[in-house]
C-alpha positions as CSV (number, residue, x, y, z in Angstrom):
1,X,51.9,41.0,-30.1
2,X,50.1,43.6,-32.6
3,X,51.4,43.4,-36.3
4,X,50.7,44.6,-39.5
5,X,49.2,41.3,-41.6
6,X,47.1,40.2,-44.2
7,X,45.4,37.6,-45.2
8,X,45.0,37.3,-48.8
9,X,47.2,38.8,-51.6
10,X,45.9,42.1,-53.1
11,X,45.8,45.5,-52.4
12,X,46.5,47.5,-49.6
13,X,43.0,47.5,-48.2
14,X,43.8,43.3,-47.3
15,X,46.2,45.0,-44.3
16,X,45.1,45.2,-41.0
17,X,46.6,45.6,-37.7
18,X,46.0,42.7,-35.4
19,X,47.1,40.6,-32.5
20,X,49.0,38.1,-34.2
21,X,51.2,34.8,-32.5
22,X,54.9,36.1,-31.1
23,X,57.6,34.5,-33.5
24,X,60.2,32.4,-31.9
25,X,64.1,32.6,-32.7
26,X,65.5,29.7,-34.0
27,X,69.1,28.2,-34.3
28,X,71.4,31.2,-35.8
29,X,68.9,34.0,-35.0
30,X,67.7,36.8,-32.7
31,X,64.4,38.5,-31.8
32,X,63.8,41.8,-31.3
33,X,61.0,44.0,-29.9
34,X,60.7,46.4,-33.2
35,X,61.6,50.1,-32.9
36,X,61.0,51.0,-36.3
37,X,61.1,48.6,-39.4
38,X,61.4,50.0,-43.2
39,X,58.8,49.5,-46.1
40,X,60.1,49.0,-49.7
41,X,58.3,47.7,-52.8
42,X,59.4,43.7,-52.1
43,X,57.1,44.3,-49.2
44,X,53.9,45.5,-51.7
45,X,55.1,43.3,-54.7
46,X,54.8,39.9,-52.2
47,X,51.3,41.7,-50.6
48,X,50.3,42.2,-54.0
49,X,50.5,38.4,-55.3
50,X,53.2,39.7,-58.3
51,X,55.4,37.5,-56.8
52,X,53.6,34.2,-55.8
53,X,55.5,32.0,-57.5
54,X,59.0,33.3,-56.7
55,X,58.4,34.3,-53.2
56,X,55.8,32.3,-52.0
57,X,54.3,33.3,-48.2
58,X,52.4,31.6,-45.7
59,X,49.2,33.5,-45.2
60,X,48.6,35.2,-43.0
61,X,51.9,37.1,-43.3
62,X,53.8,40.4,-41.7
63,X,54.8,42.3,-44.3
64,X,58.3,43.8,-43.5
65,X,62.3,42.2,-44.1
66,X,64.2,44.8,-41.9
67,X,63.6,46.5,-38.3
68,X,65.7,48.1,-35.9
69,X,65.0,47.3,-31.9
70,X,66.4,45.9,-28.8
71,X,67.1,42.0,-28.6
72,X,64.8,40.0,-26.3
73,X,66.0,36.4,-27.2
74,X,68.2,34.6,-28.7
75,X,68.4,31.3,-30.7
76,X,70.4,28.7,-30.6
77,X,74.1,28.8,-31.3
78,X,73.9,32.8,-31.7
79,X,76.8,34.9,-29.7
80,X,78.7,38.2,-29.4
81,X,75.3,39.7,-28.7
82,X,73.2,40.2,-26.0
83,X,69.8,40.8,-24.3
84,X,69.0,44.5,-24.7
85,X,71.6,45.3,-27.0
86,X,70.4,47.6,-30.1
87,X,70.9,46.4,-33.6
88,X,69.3,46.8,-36.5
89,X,68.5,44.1,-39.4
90,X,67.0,41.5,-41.7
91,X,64.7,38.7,-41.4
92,X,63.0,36.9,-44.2
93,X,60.5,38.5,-46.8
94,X,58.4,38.6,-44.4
95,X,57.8,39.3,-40.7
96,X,59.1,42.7,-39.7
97,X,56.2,44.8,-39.1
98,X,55.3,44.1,-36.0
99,X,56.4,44.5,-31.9
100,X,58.4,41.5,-32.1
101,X,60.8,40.5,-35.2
102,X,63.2,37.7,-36.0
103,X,66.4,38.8,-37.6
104,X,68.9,36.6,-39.1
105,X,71.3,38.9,-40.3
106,X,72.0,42.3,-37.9
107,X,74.5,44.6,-36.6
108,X,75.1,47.1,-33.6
109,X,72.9,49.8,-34.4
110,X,74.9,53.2,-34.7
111,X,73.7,55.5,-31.9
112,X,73.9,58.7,-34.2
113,X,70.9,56.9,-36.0
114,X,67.3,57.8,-34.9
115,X,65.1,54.6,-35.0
116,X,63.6,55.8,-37.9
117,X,67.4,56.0,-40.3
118,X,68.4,52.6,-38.4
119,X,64.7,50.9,-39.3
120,X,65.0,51.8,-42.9
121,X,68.9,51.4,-43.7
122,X,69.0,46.9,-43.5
123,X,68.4,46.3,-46.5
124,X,69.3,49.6,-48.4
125,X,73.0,48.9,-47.4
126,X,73.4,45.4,-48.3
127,X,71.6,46.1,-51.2
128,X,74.3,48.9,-51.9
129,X,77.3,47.8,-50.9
130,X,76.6,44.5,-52.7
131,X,76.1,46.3,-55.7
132,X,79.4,48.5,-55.0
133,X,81.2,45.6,-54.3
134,X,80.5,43.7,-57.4
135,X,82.3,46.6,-59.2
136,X,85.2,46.2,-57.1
137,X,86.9,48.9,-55.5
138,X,85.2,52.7,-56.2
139,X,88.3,54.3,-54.2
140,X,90.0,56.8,-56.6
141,X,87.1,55.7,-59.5
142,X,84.3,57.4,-61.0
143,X,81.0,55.8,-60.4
144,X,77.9,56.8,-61.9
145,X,74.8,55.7,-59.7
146,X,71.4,55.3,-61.7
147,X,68.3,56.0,-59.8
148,X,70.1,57.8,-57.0
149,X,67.8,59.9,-55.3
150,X,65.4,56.4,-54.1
151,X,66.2,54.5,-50.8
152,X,69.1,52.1,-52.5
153,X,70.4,54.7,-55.0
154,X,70.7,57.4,-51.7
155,X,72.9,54.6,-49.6
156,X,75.1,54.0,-52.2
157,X,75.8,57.5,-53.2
158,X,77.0,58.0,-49.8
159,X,78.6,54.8,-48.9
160,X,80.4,54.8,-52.3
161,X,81.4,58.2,-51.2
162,X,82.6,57.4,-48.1
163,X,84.7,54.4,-49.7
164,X,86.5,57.4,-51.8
165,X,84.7,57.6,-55.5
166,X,83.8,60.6,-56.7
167,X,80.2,60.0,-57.7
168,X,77.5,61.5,-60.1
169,X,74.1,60.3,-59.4
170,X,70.6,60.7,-61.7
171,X,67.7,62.0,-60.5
172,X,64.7,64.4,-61.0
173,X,66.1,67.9,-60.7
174,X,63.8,68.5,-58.0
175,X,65.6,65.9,-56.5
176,X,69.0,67.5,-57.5
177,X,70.0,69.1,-53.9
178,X,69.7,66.4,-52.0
179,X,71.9,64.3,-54.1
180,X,74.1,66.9,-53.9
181,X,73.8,67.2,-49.9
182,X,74.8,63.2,-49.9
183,X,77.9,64.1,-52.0
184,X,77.3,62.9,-55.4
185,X,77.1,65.5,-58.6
186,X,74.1,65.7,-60.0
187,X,72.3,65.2,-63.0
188,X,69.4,64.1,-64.8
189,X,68.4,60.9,-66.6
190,X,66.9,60.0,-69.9
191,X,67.5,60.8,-73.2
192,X,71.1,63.2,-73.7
193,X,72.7,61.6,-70.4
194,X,76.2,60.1,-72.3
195,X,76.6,63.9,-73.6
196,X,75.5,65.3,-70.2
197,X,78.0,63.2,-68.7
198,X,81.1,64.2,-71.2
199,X,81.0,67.3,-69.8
200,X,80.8,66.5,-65.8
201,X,83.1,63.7,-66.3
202,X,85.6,64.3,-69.4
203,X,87.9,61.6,-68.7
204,X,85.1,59.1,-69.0
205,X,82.3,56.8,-66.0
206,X,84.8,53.9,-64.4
207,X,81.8,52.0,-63.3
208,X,78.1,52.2,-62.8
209,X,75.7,50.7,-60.4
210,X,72.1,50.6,-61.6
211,X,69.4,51.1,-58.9
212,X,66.2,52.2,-61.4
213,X,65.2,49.5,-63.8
214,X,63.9,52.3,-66.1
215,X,65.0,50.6,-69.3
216,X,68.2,52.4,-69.2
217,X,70.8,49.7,-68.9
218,X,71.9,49.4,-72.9
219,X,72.6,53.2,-72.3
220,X,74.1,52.6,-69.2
221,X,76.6,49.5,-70.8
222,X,77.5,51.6,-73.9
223,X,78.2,54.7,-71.1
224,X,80.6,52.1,-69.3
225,X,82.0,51.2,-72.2
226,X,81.7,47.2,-71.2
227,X,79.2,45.2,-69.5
228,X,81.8,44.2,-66.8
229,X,82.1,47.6,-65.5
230,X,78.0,48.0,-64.8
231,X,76.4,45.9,-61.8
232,X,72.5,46.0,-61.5
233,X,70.2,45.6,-58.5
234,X,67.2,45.9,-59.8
235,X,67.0,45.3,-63.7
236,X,66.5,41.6,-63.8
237,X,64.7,41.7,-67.3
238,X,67.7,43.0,-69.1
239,X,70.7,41.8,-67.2
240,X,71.1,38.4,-68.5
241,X,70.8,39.6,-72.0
242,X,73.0,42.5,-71.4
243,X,75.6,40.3,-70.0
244,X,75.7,42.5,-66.6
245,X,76.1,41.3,-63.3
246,X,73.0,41.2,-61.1
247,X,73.8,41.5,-57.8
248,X,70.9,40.5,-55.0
249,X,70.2,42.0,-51.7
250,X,71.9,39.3,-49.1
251,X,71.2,38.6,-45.4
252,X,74.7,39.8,-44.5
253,X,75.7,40.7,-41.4
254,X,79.1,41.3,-42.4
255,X,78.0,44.1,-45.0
256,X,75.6,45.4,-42.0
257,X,78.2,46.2,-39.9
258,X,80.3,47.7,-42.5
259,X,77.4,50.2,-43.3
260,X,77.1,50.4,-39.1
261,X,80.9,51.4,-39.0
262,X,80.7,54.1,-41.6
263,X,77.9,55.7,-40.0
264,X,79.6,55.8,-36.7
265,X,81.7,58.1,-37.9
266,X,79.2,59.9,-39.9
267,X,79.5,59.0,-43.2
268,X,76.7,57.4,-43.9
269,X,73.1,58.8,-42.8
270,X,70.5,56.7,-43.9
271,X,67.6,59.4,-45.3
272,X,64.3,59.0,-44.3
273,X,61.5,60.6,-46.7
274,X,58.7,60.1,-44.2
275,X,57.2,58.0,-40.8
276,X,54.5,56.5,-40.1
277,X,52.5,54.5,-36.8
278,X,51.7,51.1,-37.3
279,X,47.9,51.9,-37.9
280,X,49.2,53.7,-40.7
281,X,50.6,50.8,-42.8
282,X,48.4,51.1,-45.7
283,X,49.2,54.5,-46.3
284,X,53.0,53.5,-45.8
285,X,52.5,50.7,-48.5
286,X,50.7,53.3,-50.7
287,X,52.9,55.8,-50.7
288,X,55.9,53.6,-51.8
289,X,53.6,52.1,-54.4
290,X,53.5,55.4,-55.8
291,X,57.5,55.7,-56.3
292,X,59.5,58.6,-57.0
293,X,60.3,57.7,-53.0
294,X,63.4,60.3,-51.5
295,X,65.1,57.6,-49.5
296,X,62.7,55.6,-46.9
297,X,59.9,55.0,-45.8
298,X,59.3,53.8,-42.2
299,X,56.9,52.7,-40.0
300,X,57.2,53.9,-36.6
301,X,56.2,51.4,-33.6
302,X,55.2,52.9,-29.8
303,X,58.1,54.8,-28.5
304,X,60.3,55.1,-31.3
305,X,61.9,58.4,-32.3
């Protein structure tokens, strides 16, 4: 199969595109011949060597944790799916840029989604809802989402949405109208947000979900009003001290096909900044090392849409 690898850590310069062995399904999992398959930072964090020691890889690896395609095998013990179905999923840290992927975790993949919204939305979802579900129930709540115009931030405005909070999100202003598009209320962050928020919200934030890790989470607790009422998915510096719950991006295909059902009936639309082929993988990992990301990115194998 051709695949996205490298073989050293560094920077993107070390990725290539390659013939590279066809990975095998083992007991609990599925293989699928990639559509599309997202990139997010983990993907140039492990590349980069920063994390080495936490997330160790064997070299040479395929960057990539989620793709959307059509099964081709399946491992042992694995049913209620079948040859040729279309799902979308996750895999391990590594592996999922490239014509053939293993997924452990996956779901059907909502036909309403391009390739490009399914390959990007895996781990986006879990990431959110996990988050959203750490709070405990938005319905009928006001949630404030930190960091909500990026690729986790987006998904949870709308899937918190779509589980009935009324939401105000932080972002750029530029930024501002497509927050507003996913349903949230906008507004910016940074210095002047708890008086900025008095006036959209006057009887007070319920909860908050932290997608940024820009330093804001004291802010963000004394906005809450109580450490218990703010969940973190990215700000593992301060959450221990802070006493708020960090909630981790799971392999769960139980929170994948939740996402799956509220985009079948159009509630959830995973956004997609911007595509790009296979060949173009380094400017893929470039341009999400570069941040300030509107949703995904994705790359884009032959055939996709």
């Amino acid at each position: 199969m051709r695949a996205a690898r490298y073989h050293e850590y560094g920077g993107t310069e070390t990725l290539v595109v390659e013939e590279a062995p066809d990975p095998r399904p083992g007991a609990g999992e599925i293989r699928i011949r990639v559509a599309a398959a997202g990139v997010n930072p983990i993907d140039w964090k492990v590349r980069g060597g920063a994390l080495r020691d936490l997330v160790p890889v064997d070299l040479p690896a395929v960057p990539g944790r989620e793709a959307v395609g059509l099964v081709d095998a399946i491992g042992e013990g694995v049913d209620g799916v079948g040859v040729g179905d279309r799902v979308f999923g996750l895999g391990g840290v590594t592996g999922a840029t490239a014509e053939l992927a293993v997924l452990s975790a996956w779901a059907p993949a909502p036909g309403a989604w391009s390739d490009a919204q399914a390959g990007g939305a895996a781990l986006a979802a879990v990431t959110a809802l996990g988050g959203l579900k750490a709070l405990g129930s938005p319905a009928g709540r006001t949630v404030l989402v930190e960091g909500a115009a990026g690729g986790v931030g987006s998904a949870a405005v709308e899937l918190a949405v779509a589980m009935g909070a009324t939401v105000i999100g932080t972002a750029s202003e530029s930024n501002h109208a497509f927050l507003a598009d996913l349903g949230a209320v906008p507004t910016t962050y940074g210095p002047g947000l708890a008086e900025r928020l008095a006036g959209l919200a006057p009887r007070g934030i319920d909860l908050v979900l932290d997608t940024a890790a820009s330093g804001s989470l004291p802010d963000l607790v004394r906005i809450a009003g109580s450490p218990d009422r703010v969940v973190t998915v990215a700000d593992y510096v301060n959450a221990g001290r802070l006493g708020v719950h960090l909630a981790n991006a799971v392999n769960d295909s139980g929170l994948l096909a939740e996402a799956a059902r509220f985009g079948a009936q159009g509630r959830y639309t995973p956004r997609v900044e911007r595509t790009y082929p296979l060949d173009g993988i380094a400017q893929a990992h470039a341009h999400s090392e570069r941040g300030h990301v509107r949703g995904k990115i994705v790359t884009l194998l032959q055939g996709a849409s």
